[in-house]
SEMILO-944545 format. One record per residue (C-alpha): residue in three letters; x, z, y. Coordinates in steps of 0.05 Angstrom, whole numbers, padded with zeros to 5 digits, always signed. Layout:
AlaXZY;...
***
This chain:
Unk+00000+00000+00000;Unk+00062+00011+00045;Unk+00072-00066+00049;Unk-00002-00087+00061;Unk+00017-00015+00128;Unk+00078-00057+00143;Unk+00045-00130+00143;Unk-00016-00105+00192;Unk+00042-00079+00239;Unk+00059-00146+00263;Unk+00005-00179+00328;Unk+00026-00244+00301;Unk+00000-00232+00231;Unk-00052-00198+00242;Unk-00077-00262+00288;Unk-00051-00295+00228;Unk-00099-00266+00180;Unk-00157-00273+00240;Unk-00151-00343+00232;Unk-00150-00348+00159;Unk-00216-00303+00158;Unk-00250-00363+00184;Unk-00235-00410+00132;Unk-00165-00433+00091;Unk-00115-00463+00121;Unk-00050-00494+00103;Unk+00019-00472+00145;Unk+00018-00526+00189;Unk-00049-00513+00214;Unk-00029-00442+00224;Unk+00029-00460+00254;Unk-00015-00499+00302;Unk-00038-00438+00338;Unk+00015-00406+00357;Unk+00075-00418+00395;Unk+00134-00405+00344;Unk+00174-00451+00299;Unk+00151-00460+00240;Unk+00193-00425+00206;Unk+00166-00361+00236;Unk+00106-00374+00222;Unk+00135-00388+00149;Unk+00170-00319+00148;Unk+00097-00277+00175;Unk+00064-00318+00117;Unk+00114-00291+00063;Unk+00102-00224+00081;Unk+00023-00236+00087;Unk+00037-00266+00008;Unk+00082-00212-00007;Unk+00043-00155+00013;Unk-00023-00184-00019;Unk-00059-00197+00031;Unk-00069-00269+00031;Unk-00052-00321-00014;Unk-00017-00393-00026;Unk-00050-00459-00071;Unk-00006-00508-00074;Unk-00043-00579-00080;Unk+00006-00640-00089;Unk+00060-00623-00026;Unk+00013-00569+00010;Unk+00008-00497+00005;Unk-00063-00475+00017;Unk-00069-00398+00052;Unk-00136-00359+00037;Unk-00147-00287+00058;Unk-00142-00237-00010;Unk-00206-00196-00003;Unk-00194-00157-00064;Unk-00133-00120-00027;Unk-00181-00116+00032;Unk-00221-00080+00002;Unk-00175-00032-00025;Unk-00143-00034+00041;Unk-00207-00011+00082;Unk-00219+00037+00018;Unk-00151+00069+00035;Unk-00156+00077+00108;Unk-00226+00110+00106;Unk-00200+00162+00061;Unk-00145+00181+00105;Unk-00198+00185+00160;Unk-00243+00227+00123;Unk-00188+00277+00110;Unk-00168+00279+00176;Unk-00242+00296+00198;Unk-00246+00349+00148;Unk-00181+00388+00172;
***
């Protein structure tokens, strides 16, 4: 869970993973929105992968990112048991 902590840290992912809540998309169209190299963007998207929170398909040449809503989940799960034990102490 540390990873998916360390991912969300970033603006730029976190925009990242905005974006990819509205429908797939591959690199390039992610890199579209932003103004970094591509390669940047290449480096937030490993750690997205890495941490589990989104994904890569890779049709022919083209990686295709989707959002991992199973880690979401467990994500959100996570966080509202740290709040509740906050609100309880």
């Amino acid at each position: 869970m540390s990873d998916v902590w360390s991912a969300l840290s970033d603006r730029t992912r976190r925009a990242i993973l905005s974006k990819l809540r509205a429908r797939d998309m591959t690199a390039g169209e992610i890199a579209e929105g932003f103004d970094l190299s591509k390669a940047t963007v290449s480096h937030h998207l490993s750690i997205l992968k890495k941490s589990g929170l989104i994904v890569g398909e890779k049709r022919a040449q083209t990686i295709t990112y989707s959002l991992n809503t199973t880690v979401f989940q467990e994500f959100l799960k996570s966080a509202a048991s740290l709040l509740e034990r906050e609100e309880e102490t």
